[in-house]
Each structure stands twice: as C-alpha cells, then as structure tokens.
C-alpha positions as CSV (number, residue, x, y, z in Angstrom):
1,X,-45.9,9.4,-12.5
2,X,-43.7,10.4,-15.4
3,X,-45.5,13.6,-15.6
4,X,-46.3,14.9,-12.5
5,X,-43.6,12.9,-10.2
6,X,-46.6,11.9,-7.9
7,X,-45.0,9.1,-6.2
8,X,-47.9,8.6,-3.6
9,X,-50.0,8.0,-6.9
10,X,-50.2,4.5,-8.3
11,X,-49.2,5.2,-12.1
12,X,-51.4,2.9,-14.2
13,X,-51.5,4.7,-17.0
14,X,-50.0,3.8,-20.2
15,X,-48.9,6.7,-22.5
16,X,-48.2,4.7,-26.0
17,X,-46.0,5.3,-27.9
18,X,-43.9,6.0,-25.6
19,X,-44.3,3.7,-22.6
20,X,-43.8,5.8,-19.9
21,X,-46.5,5.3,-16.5
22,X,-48.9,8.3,-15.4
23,X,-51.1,8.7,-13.0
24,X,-55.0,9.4,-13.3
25,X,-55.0,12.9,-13.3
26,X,-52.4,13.1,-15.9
27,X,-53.9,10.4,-18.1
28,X,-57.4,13.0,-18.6
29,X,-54.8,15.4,-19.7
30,X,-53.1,13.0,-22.2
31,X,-56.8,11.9,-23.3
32,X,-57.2,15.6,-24.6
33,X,-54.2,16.3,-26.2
34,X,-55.5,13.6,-28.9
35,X,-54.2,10.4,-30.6
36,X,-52.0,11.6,-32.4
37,X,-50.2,13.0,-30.1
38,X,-50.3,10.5,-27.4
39,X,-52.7,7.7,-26.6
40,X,-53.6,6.2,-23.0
41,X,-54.5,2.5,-22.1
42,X,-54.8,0.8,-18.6
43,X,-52.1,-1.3,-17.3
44,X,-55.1,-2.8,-15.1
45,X,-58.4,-2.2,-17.0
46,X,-57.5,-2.5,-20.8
47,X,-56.8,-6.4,-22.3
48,X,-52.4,-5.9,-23.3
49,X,-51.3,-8.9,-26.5
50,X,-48.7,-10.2,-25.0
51,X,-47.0,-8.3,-28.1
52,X,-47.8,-5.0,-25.9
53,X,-46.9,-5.9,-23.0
54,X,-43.1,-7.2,-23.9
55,X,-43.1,-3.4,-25.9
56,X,-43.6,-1.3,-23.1
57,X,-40.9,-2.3,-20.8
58,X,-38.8,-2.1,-24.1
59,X,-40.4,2.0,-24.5
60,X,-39.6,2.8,-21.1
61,X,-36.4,4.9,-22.0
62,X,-38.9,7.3,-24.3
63,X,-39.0,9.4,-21.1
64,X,-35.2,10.1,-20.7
65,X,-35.4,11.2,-24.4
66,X,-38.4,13.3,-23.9
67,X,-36.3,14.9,-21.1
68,X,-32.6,15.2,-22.1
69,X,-32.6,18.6,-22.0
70,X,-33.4,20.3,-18.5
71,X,-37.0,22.8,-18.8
72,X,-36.4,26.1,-18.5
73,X,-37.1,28.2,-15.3
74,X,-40.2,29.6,-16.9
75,X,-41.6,25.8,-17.6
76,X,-40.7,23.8,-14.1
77,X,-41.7,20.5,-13.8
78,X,-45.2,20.1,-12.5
79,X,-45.4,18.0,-9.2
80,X,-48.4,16.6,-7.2
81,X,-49.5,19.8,-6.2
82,X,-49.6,21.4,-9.3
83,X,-53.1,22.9,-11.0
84,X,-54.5,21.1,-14.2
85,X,-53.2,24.1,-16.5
86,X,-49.7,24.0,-14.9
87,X,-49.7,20.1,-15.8
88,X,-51.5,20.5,-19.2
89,X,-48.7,23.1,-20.1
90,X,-45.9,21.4,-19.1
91,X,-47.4,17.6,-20.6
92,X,-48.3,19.7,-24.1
93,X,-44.3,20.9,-24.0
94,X,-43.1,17.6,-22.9
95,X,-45.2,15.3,-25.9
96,X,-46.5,17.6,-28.1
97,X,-43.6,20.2,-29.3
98,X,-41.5,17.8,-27.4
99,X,-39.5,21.4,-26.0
100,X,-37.0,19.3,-24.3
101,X,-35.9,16.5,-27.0
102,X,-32.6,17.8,-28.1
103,X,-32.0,17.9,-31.4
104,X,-28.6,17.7,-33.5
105,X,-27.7,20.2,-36.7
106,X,-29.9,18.8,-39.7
107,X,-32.5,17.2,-37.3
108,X,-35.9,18.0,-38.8
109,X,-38.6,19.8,-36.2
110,X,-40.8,17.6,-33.9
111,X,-44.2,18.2,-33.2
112,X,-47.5,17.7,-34.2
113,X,-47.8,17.3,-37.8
C-alpha cells in the first residue's frame, strides 16, 4: 500500500490522479477526503479503457513526488498497525495539503482549492 506500507495487504486500490495502489482500509479513507481531492477505482472490480489502464503505470512516479520531502517526526508514516485517524492524518497531509511536495521559490501553494 502506498499509504500505509501494508505489504501483507493486496493493494487494489486505485488512487487517480495519481496512480499510486492502496489497500482497502486506506481506500475508505481516500473515499472521504472527496473527488476533488482524490478519487478511488478497483484494479479488480471497476471496468479500466484500455486508455486507463496504459495511464496508470505511466502515474506511478506521482508517489515519489508526493514524498520528496521526508514527514516530519510529529507526522511519521502510518504502517499496518496504525488507527484510522493516524492514517486519515497522515493520507490528508500526504494528498490534500500535499505537506511533503517540495516546492521551488515562485511555486504557487498546493492544496485543495
């Protein structure tokens, strides 16, 4: 999972648009934040154009950008064993003020708009 790091978990959870895999229990938490913030579809359940599926792959990288800058000790990465708020906070940081995107001098803020 690109959330969590659950490896026992089967990821199969897209998170569009940024095509990284999570697993179930991060998926509910990605359904809440909104559209607009990120959207979820089934690698197994949900019918992929074969436009859509060539993308993904292509989106993969999204997470290394979401993640160039290491979380600070008051924000550590959540892992398997973490509560749904400890995920929640750290997914909301992650997609949604996008804490850990760095930015260069003139770069506008990111976030929800």
């Amino acid at each position: 999972c690109a959330d969590c790091g659950d490896d026992s978990a089967d990821p199969t959870w897209a998170v569009l648009p940024y095509g990284t895999l999570v697993c179930i229990e991060c998926c509910g938490i990605h359904r809440s934040l909104g559209v607009h913030i990120s959207k979820v579809r089934s690698v197994a359940l949900d019918s992929w154009s074969p436009a859509m599926a060539a993308l993904l792959p292509a989106l993969g990288g999204a997470n290394e950008l979401l993640l160039a800058l290491p979380p600070p000790s008051s924000l550590p990465p959540p892992t398997a064993a973490s509560s749904r708020s400890e995920r929640e906070r750290w997914i909301r940081a992650k997609y949604e003020e996008r804490r850990f995107v760095e930015r260069r001098e003139g770069d506008a803020p990111s976030g929800p708009e």
